[in-house]
C-alpha beads as a LAMMPS data file, in Angstrom:
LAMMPS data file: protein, C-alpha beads

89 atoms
88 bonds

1 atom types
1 bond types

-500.0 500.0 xlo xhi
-500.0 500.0 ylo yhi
-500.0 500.0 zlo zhi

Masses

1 110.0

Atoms # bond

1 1 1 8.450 -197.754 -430.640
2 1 1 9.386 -197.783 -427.381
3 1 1 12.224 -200.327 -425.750
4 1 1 10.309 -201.793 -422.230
5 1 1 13.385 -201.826 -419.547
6 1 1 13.105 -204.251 -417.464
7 1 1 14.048 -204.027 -413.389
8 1 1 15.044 -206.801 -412.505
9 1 1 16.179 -209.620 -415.215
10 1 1 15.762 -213.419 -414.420
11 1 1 19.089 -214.531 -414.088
12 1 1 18.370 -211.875 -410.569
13 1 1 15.226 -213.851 -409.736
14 1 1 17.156 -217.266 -410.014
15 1 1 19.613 -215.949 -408.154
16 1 1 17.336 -214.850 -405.069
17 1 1 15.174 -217.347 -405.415
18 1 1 18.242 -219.896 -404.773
19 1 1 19.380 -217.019 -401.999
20 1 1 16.692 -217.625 -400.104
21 1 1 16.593 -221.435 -400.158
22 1 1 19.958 -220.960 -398.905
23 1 1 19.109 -218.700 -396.073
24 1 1 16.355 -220.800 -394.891
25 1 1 18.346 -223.974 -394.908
26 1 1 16.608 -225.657 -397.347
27 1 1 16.910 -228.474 -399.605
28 1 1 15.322 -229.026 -403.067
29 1 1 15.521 -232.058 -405.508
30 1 1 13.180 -231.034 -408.375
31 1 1 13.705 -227.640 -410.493
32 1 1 11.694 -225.633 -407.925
33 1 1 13.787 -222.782 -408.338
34 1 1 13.500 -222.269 -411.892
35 1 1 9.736 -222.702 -411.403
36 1 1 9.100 -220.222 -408.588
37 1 1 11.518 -217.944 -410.758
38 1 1 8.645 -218.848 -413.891
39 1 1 6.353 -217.161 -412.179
40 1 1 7.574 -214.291 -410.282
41 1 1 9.372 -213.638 -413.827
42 1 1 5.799 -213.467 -415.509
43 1 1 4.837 -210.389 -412.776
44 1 1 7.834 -208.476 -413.696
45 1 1 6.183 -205.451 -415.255
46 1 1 8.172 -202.518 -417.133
47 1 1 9.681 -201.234 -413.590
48 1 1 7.625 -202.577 -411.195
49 1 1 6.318 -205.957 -409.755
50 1 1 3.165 -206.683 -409.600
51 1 1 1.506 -207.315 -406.271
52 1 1 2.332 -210.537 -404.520
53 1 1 -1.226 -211.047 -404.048
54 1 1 -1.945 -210.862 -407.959
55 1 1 0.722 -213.554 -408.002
56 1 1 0.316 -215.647 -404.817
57 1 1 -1.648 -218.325 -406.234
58 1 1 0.334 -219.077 -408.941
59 1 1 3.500 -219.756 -406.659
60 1 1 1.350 -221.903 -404.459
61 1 1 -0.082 -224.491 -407.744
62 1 1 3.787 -225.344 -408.118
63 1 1 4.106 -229.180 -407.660
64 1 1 6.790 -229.984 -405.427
65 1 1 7.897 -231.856 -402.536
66 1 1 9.870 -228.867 -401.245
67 1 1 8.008 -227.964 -398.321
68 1 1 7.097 -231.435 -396.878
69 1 1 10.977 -232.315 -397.348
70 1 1 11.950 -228.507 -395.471
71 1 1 9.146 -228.561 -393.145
72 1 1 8.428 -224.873 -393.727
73 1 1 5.635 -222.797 -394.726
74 1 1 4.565 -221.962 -398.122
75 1 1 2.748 -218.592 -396.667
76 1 1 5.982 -217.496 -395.046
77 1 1 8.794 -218.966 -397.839
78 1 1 6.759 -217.271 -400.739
79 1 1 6.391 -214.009 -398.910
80 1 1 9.768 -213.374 -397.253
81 1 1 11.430 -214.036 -400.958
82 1 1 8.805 -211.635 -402.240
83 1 1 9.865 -209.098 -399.870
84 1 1 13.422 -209.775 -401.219
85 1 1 12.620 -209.580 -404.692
86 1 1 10.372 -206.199 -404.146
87 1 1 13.674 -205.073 -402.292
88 1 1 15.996 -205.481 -405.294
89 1 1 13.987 -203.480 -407.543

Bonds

1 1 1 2
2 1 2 3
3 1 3 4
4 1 4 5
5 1 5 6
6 1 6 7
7 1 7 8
8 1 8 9
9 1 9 10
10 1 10 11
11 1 11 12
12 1 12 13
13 1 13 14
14 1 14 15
15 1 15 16
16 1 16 17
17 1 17 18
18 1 18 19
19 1 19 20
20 1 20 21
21 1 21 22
22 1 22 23
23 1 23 24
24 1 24 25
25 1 25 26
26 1 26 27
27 1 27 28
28 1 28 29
29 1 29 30
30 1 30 31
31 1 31 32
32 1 32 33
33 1 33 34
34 1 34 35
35 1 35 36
36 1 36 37
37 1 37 38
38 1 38 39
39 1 39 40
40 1 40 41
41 1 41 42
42 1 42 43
43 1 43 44
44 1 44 45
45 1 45 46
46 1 46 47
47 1 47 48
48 1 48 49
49 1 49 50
50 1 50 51
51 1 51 52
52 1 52 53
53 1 53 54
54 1 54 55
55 1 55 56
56 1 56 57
57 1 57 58
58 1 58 59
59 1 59 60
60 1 60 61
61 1 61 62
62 1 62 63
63 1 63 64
64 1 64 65
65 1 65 66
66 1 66 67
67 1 67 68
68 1 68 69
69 1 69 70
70 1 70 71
71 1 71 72
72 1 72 73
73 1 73 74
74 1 74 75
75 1 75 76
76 1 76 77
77 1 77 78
78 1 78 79
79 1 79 80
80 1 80 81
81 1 81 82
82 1 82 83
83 1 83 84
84 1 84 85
85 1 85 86
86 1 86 87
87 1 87 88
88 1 88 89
């Protein structure tokens, strides 16, 4: 039997996740991050992440108030901390 590594480990995604709300300025009052971090978590594969396409709806079906509060884009949030996620790994 064969140990899967992982490469990237949640605590990372948490932490980028929250990165990137902090880039953008943002402010969040529910547990967003940990939610977003859920599901990009769940596409974590052995060594790879799974396309953000695969995974795209899934980030968008999170209830939040995030974006009206923020005024920002889901299309261009999601995808720019994809991009920053695919980058760590």
């Amino acid at each position: 039997m064969t140990v899967e590594t992982r490469c990237i480990s949640r605590s990372d995604i948490l932490q980028s996740t929250l990165f990137h709300i902090q880039i953008n300025r943002c402010q969040y009052i529910d547990a967003f991050p940990e939610k977003v971090t859920a599901v990009i978590d769940t596409a974590v594969r052995r060594r790879t992440l799974k396309k953000y396409d695969e995974v795209k709806n899934r980030l968008y079906r999170i209830k939040t108030n995030f974006f009206k509060i923020n005024d920002i884009k889901k299309k261009d949030f999601f995808e720019g901390l994809y991009q920053r996620i695919e980058n760590k790994i």
